[in-house]
C-alpha positions as CSV (number, residue, x, y, z in Angstrom):
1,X,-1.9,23.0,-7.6
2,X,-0.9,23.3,-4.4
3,X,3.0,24.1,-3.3
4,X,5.1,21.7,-0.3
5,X,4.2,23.0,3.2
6,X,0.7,24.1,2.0
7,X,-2.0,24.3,4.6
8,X,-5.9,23.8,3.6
9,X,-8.8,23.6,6.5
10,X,-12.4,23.3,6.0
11,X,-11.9,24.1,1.9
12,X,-14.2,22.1,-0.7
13,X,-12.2,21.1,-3.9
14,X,-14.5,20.3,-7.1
15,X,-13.0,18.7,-10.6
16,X,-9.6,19.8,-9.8
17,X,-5.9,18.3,-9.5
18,X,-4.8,18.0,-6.0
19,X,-1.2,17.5,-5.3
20,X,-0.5,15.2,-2.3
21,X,3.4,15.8,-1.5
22,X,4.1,18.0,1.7
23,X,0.8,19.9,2.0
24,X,-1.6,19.5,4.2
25,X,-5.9,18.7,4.3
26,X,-7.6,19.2,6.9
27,X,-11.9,18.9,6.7
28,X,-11.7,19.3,3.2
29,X,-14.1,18.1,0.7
30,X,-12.6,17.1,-2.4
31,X,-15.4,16.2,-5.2
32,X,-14.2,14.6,-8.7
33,X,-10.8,15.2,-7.9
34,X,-7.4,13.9,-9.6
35,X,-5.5,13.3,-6.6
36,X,-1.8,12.7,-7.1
37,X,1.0,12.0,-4.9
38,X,4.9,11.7,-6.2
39,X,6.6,9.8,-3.4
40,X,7.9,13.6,-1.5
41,X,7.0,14.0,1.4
42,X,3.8,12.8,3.0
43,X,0.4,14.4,2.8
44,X,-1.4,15.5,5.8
45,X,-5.3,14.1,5.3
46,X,-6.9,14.3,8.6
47,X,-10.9,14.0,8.6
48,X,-11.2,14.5,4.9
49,X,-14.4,13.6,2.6
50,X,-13.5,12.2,-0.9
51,X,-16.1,11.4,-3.8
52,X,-15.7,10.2,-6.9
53,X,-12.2,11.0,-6.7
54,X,-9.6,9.3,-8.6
55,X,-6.0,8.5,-7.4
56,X,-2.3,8.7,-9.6
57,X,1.1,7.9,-8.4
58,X,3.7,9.7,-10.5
59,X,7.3,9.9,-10.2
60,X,9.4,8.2,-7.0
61,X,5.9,6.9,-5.9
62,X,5.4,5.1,-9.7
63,X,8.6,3.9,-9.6
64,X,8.1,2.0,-6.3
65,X,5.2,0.9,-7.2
66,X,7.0,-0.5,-10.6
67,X,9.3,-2.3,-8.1
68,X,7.2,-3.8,-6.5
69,X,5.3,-4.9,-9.4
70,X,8.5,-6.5,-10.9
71,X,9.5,-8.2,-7.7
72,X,5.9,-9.8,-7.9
73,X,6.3,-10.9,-11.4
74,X,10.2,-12.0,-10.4
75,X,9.3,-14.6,-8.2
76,X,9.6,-12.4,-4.9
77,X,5.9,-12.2,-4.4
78,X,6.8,-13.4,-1.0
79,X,8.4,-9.9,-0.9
80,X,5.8,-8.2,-2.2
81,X,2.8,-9.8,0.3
82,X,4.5,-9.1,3.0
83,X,5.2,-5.8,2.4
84,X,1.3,-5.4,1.9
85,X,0.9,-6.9,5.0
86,X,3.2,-4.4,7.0
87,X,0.8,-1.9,5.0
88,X,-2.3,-3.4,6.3
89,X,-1.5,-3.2,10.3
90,X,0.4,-0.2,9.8
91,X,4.0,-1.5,10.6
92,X,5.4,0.7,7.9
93,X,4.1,3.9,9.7
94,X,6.4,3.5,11.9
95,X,9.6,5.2,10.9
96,X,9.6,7.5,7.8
97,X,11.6,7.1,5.0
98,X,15.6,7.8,5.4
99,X,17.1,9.5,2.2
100,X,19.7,6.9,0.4
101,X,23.4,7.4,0.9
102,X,26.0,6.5,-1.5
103,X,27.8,4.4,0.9
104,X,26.7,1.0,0.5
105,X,28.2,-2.6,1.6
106,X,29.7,-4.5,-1.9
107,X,27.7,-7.3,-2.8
108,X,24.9,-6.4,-0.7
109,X,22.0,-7.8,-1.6
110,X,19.1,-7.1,0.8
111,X,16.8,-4.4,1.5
112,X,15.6,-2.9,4.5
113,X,11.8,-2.2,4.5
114,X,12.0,-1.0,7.7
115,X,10.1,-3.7,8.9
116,X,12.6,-6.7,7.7
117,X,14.8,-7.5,5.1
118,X,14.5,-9.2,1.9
119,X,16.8,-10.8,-0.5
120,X,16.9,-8.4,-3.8
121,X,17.1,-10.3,-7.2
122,X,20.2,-9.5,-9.1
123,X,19.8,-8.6,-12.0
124,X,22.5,-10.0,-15.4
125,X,23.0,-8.9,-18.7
126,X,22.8,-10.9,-21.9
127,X,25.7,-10.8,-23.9
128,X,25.0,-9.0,-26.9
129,X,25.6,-10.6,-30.4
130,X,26.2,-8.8,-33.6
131,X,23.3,-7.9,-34.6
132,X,22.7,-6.0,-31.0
133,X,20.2,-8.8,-29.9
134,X,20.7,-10.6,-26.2
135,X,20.5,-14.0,-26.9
């Protein structure tokens, strides 16, 4: 698999697993190929051919796409669709991703997609009876 900073040009890839974060593509071919990506940093794909290829998100990238799953299902699909939408025209491109900080406001409960921000459910626990059940 390939390693971050990476550099491929003009290379045809055939039944292998291609690891996405920090390399980059360039005119490669990529034929029944596992591509994966785990949410480091972005992939360089620039005027790549790809058949019968199939896609994984593992890790950071499986975990937001778990969010985002769970917001659907949670009644934030409002959250959810228009996140798709800043997808789909490419507001999201924008600005990359800042690493998290620990300082953060009490009680906050929004997040910034970069492109707005959204009320984040809050979570409560049940309390827990004797026999370790929430109830």
């Amino acid at each position: 698999m390939a390693t971050l900073g990476e550099s491929h040009q003009g290379v045809t890839f055939s039944g292998e697993d291609i690891r996405l974060d920090g390399v980059a593509y360039r005119a490669c071919v990529f034929r029944d190929c596992r591509m994966r990506y785990e949410g480091g940093p972005l992939p360089v794909l620039e005027g790549c051919d790809f058949v019968g290829c199939s896609w994984a998100f593992d890790g950071a990238a499986a975990n937001t796409l778990l969010m985002l799953g769970a917001l659907n299902q949670g009644g934030f699909a409002p959250v959810v669709e228009a996140t798709l939408a800043a997808i789909r025209s490419g507001d999201v491109l924008s600005t990359p991703a800042q690493p998290a900080t620990a300082a953060r406001s009490p009680g906050a409960r929004v997040i910034d997609l970069g492109f707005g921000r959204f009320p984040v459910p809050r979570l409560r626990r049940r309390p827990v009876t004797g026999n370790g059940e929430g109830h």
